[in-house]
N, C-alpha and C positions, 0 to 999 in steps of 0.2 A: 504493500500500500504506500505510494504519494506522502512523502511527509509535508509539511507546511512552513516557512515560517517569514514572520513580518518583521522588518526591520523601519523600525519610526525613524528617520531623518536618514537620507541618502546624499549626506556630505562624505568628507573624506571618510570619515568612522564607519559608516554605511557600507562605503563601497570597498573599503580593506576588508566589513565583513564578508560582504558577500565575497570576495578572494578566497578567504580563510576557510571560508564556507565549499566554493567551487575544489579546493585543496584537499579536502578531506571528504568528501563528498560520496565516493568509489569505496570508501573504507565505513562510511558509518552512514550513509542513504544507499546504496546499492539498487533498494527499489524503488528512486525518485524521490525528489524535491524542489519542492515552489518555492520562490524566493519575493517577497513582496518588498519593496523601497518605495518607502513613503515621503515627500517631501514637494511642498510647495512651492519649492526654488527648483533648479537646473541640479538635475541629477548628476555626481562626480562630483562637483565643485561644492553645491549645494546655499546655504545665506551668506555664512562669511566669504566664500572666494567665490561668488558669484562674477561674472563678467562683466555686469551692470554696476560698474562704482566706477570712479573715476582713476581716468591713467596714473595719474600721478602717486597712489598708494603704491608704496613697496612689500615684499613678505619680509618677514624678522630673521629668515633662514638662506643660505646661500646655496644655488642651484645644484653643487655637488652633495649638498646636505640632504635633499629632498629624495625621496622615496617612496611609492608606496608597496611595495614590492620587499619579501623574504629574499636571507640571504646567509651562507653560510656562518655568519657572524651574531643569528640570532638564536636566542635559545627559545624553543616554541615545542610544543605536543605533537602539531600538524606538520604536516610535510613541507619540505622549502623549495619553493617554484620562486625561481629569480626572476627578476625582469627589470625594464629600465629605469634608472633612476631617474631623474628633471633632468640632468645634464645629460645623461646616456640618451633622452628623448629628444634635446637641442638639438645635441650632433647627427640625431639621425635622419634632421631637416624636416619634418613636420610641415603638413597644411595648415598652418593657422589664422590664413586670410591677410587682409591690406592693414587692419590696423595694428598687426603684432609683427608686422614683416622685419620691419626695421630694428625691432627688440630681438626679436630670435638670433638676427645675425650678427648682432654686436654682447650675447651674452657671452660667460666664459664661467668657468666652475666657479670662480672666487664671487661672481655677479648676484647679487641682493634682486633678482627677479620682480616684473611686478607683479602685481593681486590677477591680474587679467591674463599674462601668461601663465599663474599657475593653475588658473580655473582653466585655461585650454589643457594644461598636463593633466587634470584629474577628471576630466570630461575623456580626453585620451583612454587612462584608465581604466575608468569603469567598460568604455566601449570594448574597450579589451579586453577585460575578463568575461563580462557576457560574450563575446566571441569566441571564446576557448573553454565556456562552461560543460563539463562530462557530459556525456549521454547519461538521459533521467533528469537534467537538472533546466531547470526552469527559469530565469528570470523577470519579473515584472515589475515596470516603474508606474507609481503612479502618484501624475503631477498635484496633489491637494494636498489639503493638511489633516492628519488624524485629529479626534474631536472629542474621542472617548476611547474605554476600552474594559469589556463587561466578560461575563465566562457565560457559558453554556455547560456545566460540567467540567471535563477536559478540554473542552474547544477554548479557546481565547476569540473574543470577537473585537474588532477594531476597527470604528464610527470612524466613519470618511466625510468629508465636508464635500456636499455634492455627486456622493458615489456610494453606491450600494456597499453595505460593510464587509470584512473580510473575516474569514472563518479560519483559525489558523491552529496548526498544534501550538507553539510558541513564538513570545514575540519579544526584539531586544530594541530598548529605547539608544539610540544612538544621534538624541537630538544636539548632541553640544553644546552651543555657546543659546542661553535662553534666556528673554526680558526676565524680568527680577517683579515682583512687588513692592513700593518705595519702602525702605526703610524711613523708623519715626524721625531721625533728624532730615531725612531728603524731604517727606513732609513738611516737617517743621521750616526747610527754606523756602521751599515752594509756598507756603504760605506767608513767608514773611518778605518775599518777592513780589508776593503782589499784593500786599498791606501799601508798598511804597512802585508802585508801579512798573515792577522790572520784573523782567523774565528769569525762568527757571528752566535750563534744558538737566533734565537728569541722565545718571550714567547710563549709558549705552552706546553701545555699535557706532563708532562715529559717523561711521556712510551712511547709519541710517539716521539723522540727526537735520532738524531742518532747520541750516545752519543761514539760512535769508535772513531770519530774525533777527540779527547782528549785523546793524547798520555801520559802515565805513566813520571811521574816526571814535565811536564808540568805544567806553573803557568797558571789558569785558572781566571778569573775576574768573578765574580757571583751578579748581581741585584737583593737583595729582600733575605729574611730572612724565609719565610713564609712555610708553606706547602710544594712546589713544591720544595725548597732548602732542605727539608726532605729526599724529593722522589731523590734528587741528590746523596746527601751522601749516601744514602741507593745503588744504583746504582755503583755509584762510586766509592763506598768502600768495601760495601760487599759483595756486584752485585759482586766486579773483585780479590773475593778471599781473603779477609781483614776479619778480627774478632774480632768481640769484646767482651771481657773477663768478668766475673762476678764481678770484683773490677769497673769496667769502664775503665777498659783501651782497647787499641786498636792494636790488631798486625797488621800489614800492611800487606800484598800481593807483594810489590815493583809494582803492577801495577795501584797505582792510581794517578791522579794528584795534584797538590796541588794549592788548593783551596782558595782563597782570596775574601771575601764575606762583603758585604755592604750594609745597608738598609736603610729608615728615620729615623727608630726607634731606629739602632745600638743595636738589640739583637734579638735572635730568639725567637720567640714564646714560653709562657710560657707550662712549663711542663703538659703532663696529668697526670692526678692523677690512685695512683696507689693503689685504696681504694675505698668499697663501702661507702655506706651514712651509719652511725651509726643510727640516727633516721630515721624516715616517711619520704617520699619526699614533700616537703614543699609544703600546701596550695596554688595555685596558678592559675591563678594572684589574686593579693591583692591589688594592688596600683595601677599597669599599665595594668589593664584589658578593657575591652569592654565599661564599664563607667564613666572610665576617657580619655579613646581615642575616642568613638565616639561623646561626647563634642567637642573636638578639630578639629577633621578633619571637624564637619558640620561650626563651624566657619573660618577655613581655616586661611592662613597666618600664620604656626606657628614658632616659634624661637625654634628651636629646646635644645638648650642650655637654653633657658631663662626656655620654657614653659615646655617641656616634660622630659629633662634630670634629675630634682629634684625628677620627679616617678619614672623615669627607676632605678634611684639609687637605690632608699629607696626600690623599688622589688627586686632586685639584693642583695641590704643588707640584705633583710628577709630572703631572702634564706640563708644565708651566719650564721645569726643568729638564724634561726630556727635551722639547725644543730648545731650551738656551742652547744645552750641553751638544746636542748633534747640530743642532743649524746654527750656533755661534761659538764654534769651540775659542776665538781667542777672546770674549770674555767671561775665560772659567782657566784657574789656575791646574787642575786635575782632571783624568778622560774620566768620559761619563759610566764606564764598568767600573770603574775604584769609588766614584761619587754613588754611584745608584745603589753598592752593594752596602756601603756607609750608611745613608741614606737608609735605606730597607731596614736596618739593624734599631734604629734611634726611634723613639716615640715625638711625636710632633710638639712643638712648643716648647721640648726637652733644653735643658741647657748642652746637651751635647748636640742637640740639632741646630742648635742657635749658633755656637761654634763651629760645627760643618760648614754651613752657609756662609760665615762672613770669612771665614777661609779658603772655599774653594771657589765665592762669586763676591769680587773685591768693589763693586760698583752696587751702591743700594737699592741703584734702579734696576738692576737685575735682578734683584730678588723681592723676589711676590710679599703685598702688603697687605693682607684682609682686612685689616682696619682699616688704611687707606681708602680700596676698592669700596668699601662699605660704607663709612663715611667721608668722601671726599671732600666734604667742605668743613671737617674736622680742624680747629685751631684756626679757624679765618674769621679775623676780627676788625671793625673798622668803628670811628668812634660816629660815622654819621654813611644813609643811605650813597652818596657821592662817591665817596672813598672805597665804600665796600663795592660799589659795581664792578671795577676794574678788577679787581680780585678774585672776583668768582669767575669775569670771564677770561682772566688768564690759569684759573686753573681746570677750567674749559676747554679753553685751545690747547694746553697742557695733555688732555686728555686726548682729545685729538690727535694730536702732532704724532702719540706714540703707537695709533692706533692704526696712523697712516704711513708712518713711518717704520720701512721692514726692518729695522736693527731692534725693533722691538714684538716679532712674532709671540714669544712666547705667553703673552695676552691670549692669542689664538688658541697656542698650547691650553693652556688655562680653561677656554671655553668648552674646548672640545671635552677634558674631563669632568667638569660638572656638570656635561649633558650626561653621561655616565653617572655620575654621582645622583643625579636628578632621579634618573630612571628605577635608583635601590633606595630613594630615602620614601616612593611612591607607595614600596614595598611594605617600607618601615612603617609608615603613617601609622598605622592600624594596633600596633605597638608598644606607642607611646603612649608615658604617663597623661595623665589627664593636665597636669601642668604644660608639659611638654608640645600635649598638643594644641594648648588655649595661648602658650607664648612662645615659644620658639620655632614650633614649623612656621607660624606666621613670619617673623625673622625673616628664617631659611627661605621662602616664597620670595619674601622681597627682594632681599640678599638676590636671591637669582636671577631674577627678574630684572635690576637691575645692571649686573655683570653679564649674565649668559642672554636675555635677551636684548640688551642694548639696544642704541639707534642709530637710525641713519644720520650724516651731517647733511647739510645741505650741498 
């Protein structure tokens, strides 16, 4: 008998199930299977990388990064069926029509892609793996929004807006990113917004934001520094006809507003880097892998700061020092097999690791600074708003400089490990103390968010 099953949102999540799904398919549906993708946006790409937003958004991720596609480097249940990554899809010269022409042919692996080509890679995609789906196996998209979802017994049924409902054995919600309910203080401004007459846009989806209501020369107040304050400036500035110049300056348009912006952290996300890795991409995980986390989560209760933050470091620092030591060997006094074995042996923070370091990396810009990275505008003090401006933006361009500047890859290094580290603290979560996880994975979230997902400069 036909098995069944619905997948609510046919974005990326969606369409890697149904892969994962098509993968294992021969082994555990033998006698058939429907595949239903539900989604009111463009199936593959789906709300966030829809095609329909404007050119000028970028992804947070660099074309060799991208995949939706197994590979022997994953560890998984189901079987690993490789295929192309975003970059292996460039080079293989794709139809993507007149408006992406010009983009496809001037990407390159290190290339920050935009929103619009990646929604063509993952429209690609999906069409793919419904093309190569096993005998028995079934897929069907359908463009509405689910609306409900009630049982009949075993059956799962799943309320379609404008479509007779669907009768399924199982069904997995893969809606992703989803409007919120206002939290009491987003109330609380929205109404105190329009006590004194001004507008209130709350958090969300930038693209989806109707951003007309901010008139040219208007002082605009902005929460939050992060990504989405990216997607602003980008809108607001060069979205309404603004430019920005090869030295880093900015001609205006006269139609944007001006912008007064505030965070916890008081600065925006550090720079992406504007440089491949000089050496191999670092061995990894080494420290905070599968055998030192599944210790932890089967004892449970953990201090996130006390117990796991000492590995995440010292992983984050290999990567950081594997690149110095292979892509900058002359500045490091020792080769990286005497350093790594040293290294390996010392616990993080240790005073024997603290002497490692400033022995065998004699420049202190070479060695990684988590307070730094974390709090960058740490010790910057000015006794009036004038004085401090200058300050913050040279240690702005500061960031910058080194981000763009290849004598300083092992930032790169860096990122690429606590994508790793990212991936086993997701593990962790579940874990951790109730302290743990009320104050510190928030941190660790930011912290990341911060460093690993960075921003574009102009």
């Amino acid at each position: 008998m036909t098995s069944s099953i619905a997948i609510v949102g046919a974005g990326p999540r969606g369409a890697g199930l149904l892969e994962r799904l098509a993968a294992s398919a021969p082994e555990l549906h033998p006698e058939g299977l429907d595949v239903h993708l539900i989604d009111p946006y463009p199936a593959g790409a789906g709300r966030i990388w829809r095609h329909e937003q404007s050119p000028l958004l970028a992804m947070n991720s660099m074309a060799a990064d991208v995949t939706m596609f197994t590979d022997d480097s994953v560890v998984c249940d189901g079987p690993v069926v490789p295929g192309p990554s975003m970059w292996d899809w460039v080079r293989s010269g794709p139809e993507v029509g007149p408006e992406l022409a010009d983009e496809l042919a001037s990407v390159t692996a290190s290339t920050f892609p935009s929103r619009r080509l990646q929604s063509a890679y993952l429209a690609w995609v999906l069409e793919h793996v419904i093309a190569g789906l096993p005998a028995g196996m079934r897929a069907h998209v359908h463009r509405t929004r689910a609306t409900g979802l009630t049982e009949d017994g075993p059956t799962q049924i799943v309320h379609l807006d404008g479509a007779p409902p669907l009768h399924v054995d199982a069904v997995v919600l893969a809606s992703g990113h989803l409007d919120a309910t206002p939290t009491a203080d987003e109330l609380d401004l929205a109404a105190r917004a329009a006590e004194h007459g001004l507008r209130y846009l709350p958090p969300e989806q930038t693209t989806d934001s109707d951003l007309s209501v901010l008139a040219p020369g208007e002082t605009v107040l902005v929460r939050g520094m992060g990504l989405a304050f990216v997607d602003l400036v980008v809108l607001l500035f060069e979205g309404r006809g603004g430019r920005f110049t090869p030295d880093g300056g900015y001609v205006p348009s006269g139609e944007e507003p001006r912008l007064v912006v505030g965070s916890p952290r008081g600065s925006i996300y550090h720079s992406k880097t504007h440089y491949g890795l000089k050496a191999p991409r670092p061995p990894l995980p080494r420290f905070f892998g599968p055998d030192a986390v599944d210790p932890l989560i089967a004892a449970g209760e953990v201090d996130l700061r006390a117990q796991a933050w000492p590995l995440m470091a010292k992983e984050i620092a290999w990567g950081w020092y594997h690149e110095l030591f292979l892509g900058h060997p002359d500045a490091v006094t020792v080769p990286w097999d005497e350093f790594a074995a040293s290294y390996a042996a010392l616990d993080w923070d240790s005073p024997g690791m603290h002497a490692l370091l400033h022995a065998a990396v004699p420049d202190p810009l070479d060695r990684i600074d988590f307070a730094a990275l974390d709090r960058p505008l740490d010790g910057v003090t000015a006794p009036d708003l004038a004085t401090l401006q200058p300050l913050v933006r040279a240690r702005i361009a500061e960031d910058l400089r080194q981000h763009v500047d290849d004598r300083h890859t092992p930032h790169l290094g860096a990122f690429v490990a606590m994508l790793s580290v990212y991936g086993e603290t997701t593990r962790l979560a579940g874990a951790l103390s109730a302290r743990s996880r009320a104050s510190d994975m928030g941190w660790w979230q930011s912290f990341f968010n911060a460093v690993a997902s960075r921003v574009d400069s102009p």
